[in-house]
Backbone as numpy.savetxt, mean C-alpha at the origin, in Angstrom:
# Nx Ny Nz CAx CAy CAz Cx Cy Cz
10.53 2.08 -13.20 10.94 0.71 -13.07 12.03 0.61 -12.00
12.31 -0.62 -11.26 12.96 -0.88 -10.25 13.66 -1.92 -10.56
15.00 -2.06 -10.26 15.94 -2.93 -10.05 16.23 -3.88 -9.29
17.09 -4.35 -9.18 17.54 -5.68 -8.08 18.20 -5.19 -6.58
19.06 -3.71 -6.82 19.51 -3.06 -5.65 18.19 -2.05 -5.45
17.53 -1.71 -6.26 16.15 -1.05 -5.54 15.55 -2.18 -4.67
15.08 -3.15 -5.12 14.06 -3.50 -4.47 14.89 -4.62 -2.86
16.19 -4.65 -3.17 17.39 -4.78 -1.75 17.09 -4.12 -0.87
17.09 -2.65 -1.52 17.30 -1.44 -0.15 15.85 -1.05 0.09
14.76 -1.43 -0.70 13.67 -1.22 0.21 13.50 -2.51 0.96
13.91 -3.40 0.70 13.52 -4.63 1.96 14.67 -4.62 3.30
15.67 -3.75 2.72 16.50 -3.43 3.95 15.73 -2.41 5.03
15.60 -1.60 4.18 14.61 -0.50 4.73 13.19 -0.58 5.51
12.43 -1.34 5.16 11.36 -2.20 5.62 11.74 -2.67 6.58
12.71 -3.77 6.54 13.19 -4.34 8.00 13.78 -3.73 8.98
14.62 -2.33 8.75 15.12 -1.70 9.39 15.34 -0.16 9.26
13.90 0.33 9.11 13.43 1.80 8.95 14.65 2.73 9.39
15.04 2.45 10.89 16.04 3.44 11.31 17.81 3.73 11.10
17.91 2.12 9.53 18.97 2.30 9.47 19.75 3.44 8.85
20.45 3.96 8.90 21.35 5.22 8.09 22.22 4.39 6.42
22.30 5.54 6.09 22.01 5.29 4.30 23.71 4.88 4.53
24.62 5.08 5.13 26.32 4.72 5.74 25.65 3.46 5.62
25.35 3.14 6.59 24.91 1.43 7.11 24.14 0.57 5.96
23.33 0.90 5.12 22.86 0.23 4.27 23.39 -0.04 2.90
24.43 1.32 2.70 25.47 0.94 1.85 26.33 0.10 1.95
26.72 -0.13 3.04 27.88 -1.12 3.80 27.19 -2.54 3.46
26.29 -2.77 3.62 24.97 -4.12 4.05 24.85 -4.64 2.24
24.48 -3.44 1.75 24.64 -3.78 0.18 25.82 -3.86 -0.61
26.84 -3.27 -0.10 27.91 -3.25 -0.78 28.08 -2.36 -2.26
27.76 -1.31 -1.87 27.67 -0.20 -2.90 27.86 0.93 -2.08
28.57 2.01 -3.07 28.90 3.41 -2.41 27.40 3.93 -1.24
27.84 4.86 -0.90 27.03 5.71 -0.05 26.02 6.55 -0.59
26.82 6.99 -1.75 26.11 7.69 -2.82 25.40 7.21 -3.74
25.37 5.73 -3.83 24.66 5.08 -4.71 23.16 4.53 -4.30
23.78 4.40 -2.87 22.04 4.44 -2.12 21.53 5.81 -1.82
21.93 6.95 -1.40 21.41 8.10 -1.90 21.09 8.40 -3.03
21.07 8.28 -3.95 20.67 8.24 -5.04 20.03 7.82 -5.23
19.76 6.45 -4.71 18.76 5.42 -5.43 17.25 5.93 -4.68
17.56 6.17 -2.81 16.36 6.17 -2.35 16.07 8.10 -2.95
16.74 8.73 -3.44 16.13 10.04 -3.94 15.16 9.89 -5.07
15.85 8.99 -5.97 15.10 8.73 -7.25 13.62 7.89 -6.75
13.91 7.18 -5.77 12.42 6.15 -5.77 11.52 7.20 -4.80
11.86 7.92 -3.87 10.89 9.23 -3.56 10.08 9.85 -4.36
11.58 10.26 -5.55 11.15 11.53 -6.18 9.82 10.50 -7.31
10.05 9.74 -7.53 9.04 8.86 -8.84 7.76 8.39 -7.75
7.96 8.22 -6.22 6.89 8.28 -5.43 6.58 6.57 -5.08
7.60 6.01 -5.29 7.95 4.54 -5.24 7.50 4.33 -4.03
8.66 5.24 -3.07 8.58 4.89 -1.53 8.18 6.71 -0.96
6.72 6.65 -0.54 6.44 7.53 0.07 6.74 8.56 1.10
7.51 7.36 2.16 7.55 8.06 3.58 8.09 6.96 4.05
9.18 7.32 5.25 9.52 6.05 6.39 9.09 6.36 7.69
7.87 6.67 7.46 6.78 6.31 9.02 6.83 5.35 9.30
6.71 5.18 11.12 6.73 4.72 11.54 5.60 3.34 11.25
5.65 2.20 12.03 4.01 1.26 11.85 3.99 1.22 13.12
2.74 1.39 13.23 1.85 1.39 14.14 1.08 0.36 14.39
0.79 -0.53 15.58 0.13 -1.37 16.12 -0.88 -0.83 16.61
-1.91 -1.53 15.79 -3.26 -0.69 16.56 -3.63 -1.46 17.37
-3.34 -2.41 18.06 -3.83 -3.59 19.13 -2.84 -3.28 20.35
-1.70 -2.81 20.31 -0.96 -2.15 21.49 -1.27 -0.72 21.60
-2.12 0.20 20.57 -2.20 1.55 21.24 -3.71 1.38 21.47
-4.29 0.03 21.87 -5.32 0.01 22.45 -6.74 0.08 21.17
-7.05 -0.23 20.24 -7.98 -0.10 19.10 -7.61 -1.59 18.66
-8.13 -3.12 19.66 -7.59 -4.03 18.90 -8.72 -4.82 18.29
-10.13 -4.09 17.74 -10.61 -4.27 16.47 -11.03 -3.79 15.39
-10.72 -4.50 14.31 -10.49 -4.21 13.14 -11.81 -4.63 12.60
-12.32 -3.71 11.49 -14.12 -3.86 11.16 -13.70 -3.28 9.37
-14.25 -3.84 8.73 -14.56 -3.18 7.33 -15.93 -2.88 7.26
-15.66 -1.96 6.87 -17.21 -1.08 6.64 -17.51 -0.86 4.95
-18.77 -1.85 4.41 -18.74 -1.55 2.54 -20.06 -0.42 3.17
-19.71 1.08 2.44 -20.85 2.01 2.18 -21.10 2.36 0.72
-22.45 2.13 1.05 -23.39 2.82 -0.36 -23.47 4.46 0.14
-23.27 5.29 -1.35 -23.38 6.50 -0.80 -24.29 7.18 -1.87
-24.73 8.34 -1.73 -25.57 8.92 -2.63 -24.82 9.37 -3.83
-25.46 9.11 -5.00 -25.00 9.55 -6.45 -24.10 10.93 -6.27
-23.76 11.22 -7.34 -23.53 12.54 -7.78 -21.55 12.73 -7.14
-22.03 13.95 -6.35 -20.36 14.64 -6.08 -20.33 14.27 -4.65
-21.25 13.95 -4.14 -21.45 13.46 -2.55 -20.24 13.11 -1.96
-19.52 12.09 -2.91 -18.60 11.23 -2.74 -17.32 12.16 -1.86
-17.49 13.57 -2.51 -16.03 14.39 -2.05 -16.33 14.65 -0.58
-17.48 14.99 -0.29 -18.19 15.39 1.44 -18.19 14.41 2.10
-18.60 13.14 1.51 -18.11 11.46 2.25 -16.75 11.33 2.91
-16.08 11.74 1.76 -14.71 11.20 2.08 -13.99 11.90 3.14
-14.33 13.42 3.02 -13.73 14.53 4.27 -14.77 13.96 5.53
-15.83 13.82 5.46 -16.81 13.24 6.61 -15.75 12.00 7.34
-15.26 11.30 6.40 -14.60 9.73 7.19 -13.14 10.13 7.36
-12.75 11.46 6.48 -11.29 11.84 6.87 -10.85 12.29 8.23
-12.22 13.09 8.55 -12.20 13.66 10.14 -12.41 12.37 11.52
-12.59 11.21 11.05 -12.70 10.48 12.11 -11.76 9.66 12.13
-10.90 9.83 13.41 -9.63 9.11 13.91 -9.62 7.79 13.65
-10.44 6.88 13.69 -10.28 5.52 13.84 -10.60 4.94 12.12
-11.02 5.61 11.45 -11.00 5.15 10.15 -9.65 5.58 9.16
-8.89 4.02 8.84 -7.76 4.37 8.77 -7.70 3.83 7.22
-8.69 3.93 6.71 -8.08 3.72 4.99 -9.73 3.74 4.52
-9.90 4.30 3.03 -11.03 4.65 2.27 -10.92 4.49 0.80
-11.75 3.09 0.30 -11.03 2.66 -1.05 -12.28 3.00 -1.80
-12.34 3.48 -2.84 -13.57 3.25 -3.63 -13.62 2.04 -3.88
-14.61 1.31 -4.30 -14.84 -0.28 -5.06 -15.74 -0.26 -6.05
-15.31 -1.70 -6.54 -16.63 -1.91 -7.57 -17.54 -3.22 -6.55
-18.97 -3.54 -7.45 -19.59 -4.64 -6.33 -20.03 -3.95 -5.55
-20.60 -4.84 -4.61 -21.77 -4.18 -3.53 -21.00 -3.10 -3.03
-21.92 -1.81 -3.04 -21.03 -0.62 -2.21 -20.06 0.30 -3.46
-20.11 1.07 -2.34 -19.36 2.16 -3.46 -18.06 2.63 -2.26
-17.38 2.13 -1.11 -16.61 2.57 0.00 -16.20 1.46 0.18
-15.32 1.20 0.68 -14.53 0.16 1.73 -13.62 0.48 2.60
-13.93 0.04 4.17 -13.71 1.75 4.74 -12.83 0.46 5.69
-11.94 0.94 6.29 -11.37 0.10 7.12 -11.17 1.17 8.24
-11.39 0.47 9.55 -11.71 0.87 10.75 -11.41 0.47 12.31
-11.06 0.77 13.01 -10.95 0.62 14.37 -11.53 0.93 15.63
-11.69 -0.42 16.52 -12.20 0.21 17.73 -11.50 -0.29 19.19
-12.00 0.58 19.72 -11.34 -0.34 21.38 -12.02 -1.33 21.55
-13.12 -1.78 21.32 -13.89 -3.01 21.99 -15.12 -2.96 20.73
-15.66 -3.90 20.96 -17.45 -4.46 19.89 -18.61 -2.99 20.26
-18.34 -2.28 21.26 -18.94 -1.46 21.64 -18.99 0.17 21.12
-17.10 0.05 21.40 -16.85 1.11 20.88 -16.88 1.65 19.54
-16.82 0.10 18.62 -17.04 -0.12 17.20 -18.67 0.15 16.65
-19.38 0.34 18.11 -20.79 0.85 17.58 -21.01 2.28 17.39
-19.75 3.23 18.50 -19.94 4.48 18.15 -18.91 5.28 17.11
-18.42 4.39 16.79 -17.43 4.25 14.97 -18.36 4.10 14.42
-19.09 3.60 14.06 -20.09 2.76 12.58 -20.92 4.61 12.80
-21.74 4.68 14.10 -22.44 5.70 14.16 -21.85 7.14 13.44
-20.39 7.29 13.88 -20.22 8.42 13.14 -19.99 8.43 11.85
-19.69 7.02 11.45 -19.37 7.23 9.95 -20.79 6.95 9.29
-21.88 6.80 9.56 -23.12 6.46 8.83 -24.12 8.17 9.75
-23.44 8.93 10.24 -23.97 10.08 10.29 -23.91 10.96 9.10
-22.87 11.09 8.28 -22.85 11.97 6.54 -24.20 11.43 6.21
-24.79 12.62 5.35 -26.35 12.39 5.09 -25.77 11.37 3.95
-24.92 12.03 3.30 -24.23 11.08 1.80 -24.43 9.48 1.77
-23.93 9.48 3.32 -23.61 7.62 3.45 -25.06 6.97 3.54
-25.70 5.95 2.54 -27.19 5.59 2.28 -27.54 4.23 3.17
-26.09 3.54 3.56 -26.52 2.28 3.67 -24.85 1.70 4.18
-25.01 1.00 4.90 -23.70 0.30 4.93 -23.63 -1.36 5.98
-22.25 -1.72 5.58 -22.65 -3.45 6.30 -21.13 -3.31 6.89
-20.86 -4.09 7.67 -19.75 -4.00 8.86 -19.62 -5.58 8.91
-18.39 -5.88 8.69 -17.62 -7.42 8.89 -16.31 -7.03 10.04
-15.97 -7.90 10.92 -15.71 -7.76 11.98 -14.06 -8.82 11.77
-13.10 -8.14 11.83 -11.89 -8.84 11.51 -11.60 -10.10 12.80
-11.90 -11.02 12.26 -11.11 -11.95 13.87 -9.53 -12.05 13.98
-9.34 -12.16 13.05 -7.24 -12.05 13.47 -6.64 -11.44 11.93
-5.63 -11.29 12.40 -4.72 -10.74 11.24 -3.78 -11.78 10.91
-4.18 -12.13 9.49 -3.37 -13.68 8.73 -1.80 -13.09 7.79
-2.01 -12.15 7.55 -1.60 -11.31 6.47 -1.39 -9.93 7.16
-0.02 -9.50 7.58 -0.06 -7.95 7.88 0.27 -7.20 6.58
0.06 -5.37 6.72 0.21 -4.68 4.95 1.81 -5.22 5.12
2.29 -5.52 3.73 3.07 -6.03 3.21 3.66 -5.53 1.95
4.83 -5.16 1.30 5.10 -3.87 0.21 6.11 -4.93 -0.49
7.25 -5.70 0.41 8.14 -6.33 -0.28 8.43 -7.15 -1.08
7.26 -8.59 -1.22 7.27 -9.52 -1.91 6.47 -8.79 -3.04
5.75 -7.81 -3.03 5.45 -7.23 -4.46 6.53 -6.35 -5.41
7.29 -5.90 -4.44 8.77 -5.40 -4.90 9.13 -6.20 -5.61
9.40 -7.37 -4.95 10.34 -8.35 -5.41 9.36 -9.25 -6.95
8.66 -8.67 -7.04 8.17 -9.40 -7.73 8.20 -8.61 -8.91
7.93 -7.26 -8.78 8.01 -6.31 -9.75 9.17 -6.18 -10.73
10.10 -6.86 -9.71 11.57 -6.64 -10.13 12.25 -8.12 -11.27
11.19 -8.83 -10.73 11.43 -10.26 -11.14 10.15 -10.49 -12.51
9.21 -9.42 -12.70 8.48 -9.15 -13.99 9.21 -8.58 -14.83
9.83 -7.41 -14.08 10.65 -6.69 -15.53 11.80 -7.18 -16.08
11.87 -8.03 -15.00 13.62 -9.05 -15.52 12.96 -10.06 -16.88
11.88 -10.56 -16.95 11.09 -11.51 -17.55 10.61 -10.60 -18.73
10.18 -9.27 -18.97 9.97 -9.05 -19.79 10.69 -8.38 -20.58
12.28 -8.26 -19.98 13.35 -7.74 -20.51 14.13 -8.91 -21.23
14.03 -10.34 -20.89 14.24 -11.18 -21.12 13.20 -11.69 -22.69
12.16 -10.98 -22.35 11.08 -11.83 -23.62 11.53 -10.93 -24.84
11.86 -9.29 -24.73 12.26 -8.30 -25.38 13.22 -9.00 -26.17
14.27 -9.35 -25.18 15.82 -9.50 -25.67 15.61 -10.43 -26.93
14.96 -12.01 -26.31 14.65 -12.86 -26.79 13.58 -12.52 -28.67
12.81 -11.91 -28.13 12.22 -11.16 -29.69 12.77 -10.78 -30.48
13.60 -9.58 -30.21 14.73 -9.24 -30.93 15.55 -10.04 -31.59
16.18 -10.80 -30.91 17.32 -12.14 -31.23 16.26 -12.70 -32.22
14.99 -12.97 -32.03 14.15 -13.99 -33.04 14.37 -12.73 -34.40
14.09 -12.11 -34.23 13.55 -10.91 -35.50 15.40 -10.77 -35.78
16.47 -10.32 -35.46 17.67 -10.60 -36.30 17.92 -11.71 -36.67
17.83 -12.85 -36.06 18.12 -14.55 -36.78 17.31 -14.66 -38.07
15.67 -14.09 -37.99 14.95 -14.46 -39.04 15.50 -13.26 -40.29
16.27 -12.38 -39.88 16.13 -11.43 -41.05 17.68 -12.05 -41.44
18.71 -12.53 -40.89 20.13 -12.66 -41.57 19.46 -14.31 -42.31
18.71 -15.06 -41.91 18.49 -16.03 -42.52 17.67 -15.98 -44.11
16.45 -14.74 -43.52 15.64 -14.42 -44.97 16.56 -13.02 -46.07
């Protein structure tokens, strides 16, 4: 579970990847050690993964974006699929689903063209049976981590609140009965 200064210092952090844990203590107004701490603990529980860099795939030249739903063959296939689409550079995320398809492959190309010899390598695995390609026209919504933070933080406040509130009901009803 995450707090109100957790989910601070990851939106500090978010906005300003390269700041130093000095500087973000200062910004929050808490020791130095208290944001060391905090971002050790949300590592170590796997909260916050990594502070990689983001990457624009429309300035390093790959500025379309294609989802690919694949049907793949039954069984264990699935593990040879996934190393098959792991080895190709431009496929940059691999979700299982439910609904049509068993993949949801998100993908990149330099041009409508180059996105034909993407589709080709990823529908080369004998595994992959079938697949359909939707073609991103703009990005409405970039990936986004914070307002779910903040929201996470603003559920557990609510259900710490419904707790409290229960409790208080269950001692009032027992000093009354």
């Amino acid at each position: 579970m995450i707090d109100k200064l957790d989910a601070d210092l990851i939106a500090l952090l978010t906005e300003e990847p390269r700041l130093g844990v000095f500087e973000a203590s200062r910004r929050l107004g808490v020791a130095r050690g208290t944001v060391q701490a905090r971002l050790d603990r949300l590592q170590r529980s796997g909260v916050v993964r990594d502070f990689a860099p983001t990457i624009d795939t429309d300035r390093l030249g790959y500025p379309v974006t294609a989802f690919v739903t694949a049907e793949i063959a039954q069984g264990d296939r699935d593990v040879t699929v996934v190393e098959h689409l792991r080895a190709i550079p431009e496929v940059l995320e691999v979700h299982t689903i439910t609904g049509a398809g068993d993949l949801m492959i998100r993908a990149v190309a330099r041009s409508n063209t180059d996105l034909q010899r993407v589709i080709d390598r990823i529908v080369s695995d004998p595994g992959i049976m079938r697949t359909s390609t939707v073609i991103a026209l703009a990005t409405k919504i970039d990936h986004r981590a914070v307002p779910l933070v903040q929201a996470a933080v603003a559920a557990d406040n609510a259900d710490d609140d419904t707790d409290e509130n229960a409790h208080d009901d269950a001692k009032n009803e027992e000093e009354r009965g």
